[in-house]
C-alpha positions as CSV (number, residue, x, y, z in Angstrom):
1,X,0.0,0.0,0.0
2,X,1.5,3.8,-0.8
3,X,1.5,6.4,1.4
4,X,0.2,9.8,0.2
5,X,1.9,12.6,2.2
6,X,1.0,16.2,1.4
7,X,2.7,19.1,2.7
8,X,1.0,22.6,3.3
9,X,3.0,25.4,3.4
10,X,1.6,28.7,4.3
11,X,3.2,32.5,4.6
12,X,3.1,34.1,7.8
13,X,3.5,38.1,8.2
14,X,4.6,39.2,11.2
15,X,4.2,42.6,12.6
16,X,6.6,44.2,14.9
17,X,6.4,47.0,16.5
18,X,9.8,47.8,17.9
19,X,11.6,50.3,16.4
20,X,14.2,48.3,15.9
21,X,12.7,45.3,14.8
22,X,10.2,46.6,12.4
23,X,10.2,45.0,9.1
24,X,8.1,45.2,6.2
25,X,6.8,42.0,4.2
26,X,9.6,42.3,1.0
27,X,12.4,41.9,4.4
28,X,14.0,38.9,5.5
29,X,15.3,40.0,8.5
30,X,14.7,43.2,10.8
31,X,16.5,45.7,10.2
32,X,18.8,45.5,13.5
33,X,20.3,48.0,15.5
34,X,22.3,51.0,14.1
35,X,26.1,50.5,13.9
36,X,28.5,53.0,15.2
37,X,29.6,56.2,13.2
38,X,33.3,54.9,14.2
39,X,33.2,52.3,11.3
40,X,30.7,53.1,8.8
41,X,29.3,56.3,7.4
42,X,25.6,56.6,6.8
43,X,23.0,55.1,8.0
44,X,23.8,51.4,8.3
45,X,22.3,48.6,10.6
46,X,22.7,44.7,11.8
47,X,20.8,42.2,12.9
48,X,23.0,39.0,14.3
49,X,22.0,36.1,13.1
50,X,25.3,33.7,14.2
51,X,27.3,34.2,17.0
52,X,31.1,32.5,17.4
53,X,30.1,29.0,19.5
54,X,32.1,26.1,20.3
55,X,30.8,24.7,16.8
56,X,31.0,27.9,15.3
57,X,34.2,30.2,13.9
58,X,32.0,32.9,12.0
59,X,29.6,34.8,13.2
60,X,26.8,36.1,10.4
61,X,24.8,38.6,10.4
62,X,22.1,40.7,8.3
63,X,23.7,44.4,7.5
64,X,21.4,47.1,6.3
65,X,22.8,50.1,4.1
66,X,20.7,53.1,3.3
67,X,21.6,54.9,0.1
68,X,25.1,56.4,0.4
69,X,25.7,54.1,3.7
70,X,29.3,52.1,3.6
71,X,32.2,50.5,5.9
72,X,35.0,52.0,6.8
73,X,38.1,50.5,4.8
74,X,39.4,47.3,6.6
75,X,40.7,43.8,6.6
76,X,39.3,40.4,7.8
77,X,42.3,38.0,9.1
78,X,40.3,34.7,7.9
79,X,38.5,36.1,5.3
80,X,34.5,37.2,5.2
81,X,31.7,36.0,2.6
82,X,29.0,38.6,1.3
83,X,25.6,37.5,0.4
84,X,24.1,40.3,-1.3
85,X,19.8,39.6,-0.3
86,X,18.5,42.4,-2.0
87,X,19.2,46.1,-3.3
88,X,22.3,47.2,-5.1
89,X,25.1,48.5,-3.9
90,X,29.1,48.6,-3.9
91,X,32.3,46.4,-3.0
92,X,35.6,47.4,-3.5
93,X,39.6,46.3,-2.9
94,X,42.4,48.9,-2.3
95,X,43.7,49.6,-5.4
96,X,41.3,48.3,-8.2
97,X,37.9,49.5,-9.6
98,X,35.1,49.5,-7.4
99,X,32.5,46.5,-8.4
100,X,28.7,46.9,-8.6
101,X,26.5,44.2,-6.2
102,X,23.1,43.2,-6.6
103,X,20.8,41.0,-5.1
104,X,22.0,37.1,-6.0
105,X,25.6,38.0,-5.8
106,X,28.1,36.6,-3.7
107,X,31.4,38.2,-3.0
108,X,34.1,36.0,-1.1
109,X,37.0,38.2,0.2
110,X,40.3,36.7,1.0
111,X,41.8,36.9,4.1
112,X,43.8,39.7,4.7
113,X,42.6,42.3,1.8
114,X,41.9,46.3,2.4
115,X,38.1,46.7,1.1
116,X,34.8,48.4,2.0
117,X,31.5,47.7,1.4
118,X,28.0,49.5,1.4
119,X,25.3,50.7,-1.0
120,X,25.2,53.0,-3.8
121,X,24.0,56.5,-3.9
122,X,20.6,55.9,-5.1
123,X,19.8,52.3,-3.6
124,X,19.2,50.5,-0.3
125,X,21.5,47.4,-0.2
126,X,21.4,43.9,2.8
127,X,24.0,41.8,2.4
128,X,24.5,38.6,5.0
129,X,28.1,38.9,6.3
130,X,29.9,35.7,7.1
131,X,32.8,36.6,9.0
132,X,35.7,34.2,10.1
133,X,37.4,34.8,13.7
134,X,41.3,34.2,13.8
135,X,41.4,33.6,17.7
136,X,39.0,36.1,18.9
137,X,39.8,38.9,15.8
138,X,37.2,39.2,13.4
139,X,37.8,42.5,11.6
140,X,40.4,45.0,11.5
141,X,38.7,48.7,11.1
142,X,40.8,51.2,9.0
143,X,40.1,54.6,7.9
144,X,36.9,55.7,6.3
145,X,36.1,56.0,2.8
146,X,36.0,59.6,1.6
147,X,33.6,61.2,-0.4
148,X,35.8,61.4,-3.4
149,X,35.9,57.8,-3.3
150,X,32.9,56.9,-3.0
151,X,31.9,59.6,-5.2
152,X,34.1,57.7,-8.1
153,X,33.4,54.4,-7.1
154,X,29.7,55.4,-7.9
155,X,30.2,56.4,-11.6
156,X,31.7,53.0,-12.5
């Protein structure tokens, strides 16, 4: 005798009312919190998602740039993966052309490489961050990205 299974699937909204967690229906994750003016310039957020465990030697985590939003220049000593979930925006390495990112892309950065990373002038872009630790360093923070970079990096 065959079994018939059937699976239902159903969407489910939710509505948050939070500041920081509000989210709208196109969103996969809440925006997050805001992240500090030290290391990014605009408005950009994050919402953990995976923290460093005993099983674990990433951490990941949602990150929210508004237009003109972007990290400061810096380095990851065991490298960092980009998802890119929706939007547009920009990646770029120390000393070559900056590239454009969409939703669908996937940028893996080698270990060790000067780059920064945010939206473009016009769009919103999230990205999922997979970061590696080396020990219990994650990221090193560098200077920011001026205007007249960014500003170029825009008209490629």
């Amino acid at each position: 005798m065959k079994k018939l299974i059937i699976i239902f699937t159903s969407v489910i909204f939710t509505a948050c009312n939070s500041k920081s967690d509000r989210m709208n229906t196109t969103e996969i994750f809440p925006q997050g919190e805001p992240l500090p003016s030290d290391w990014f310039t605009g408005n950009a957020f994050l919402k953990p998602l995976v923290a460093k465990d005993k099983n674990n030697e990433f951490s990941a985590g949602s990150v929210t740039f508004q237009p003109n939003a972007r990290t400061n220049w810096h380095t990851h000593p065991k490298g960092q993966v980009l998802l890119v979930i929706e939007g547009e925006g920009l990646y770029q390495e120390k000393g070559k052309p900056a590239q454009i990112i969409k939703k669908g892309d996937v940028v893996n950065i080698p270990e060790n490489i000067e780059h920064w990373h945010g939206a473009s002038a016009t769009a919103k872009m999230v990205h999922i961050a997979i970061t590696n630790f080396k020990e219990d360093i994650q990221v090193t923070w560098l200077q920011p990205v001026s205007d007249e970079e960014y500003q170029s990096a825009n008209q490629n």
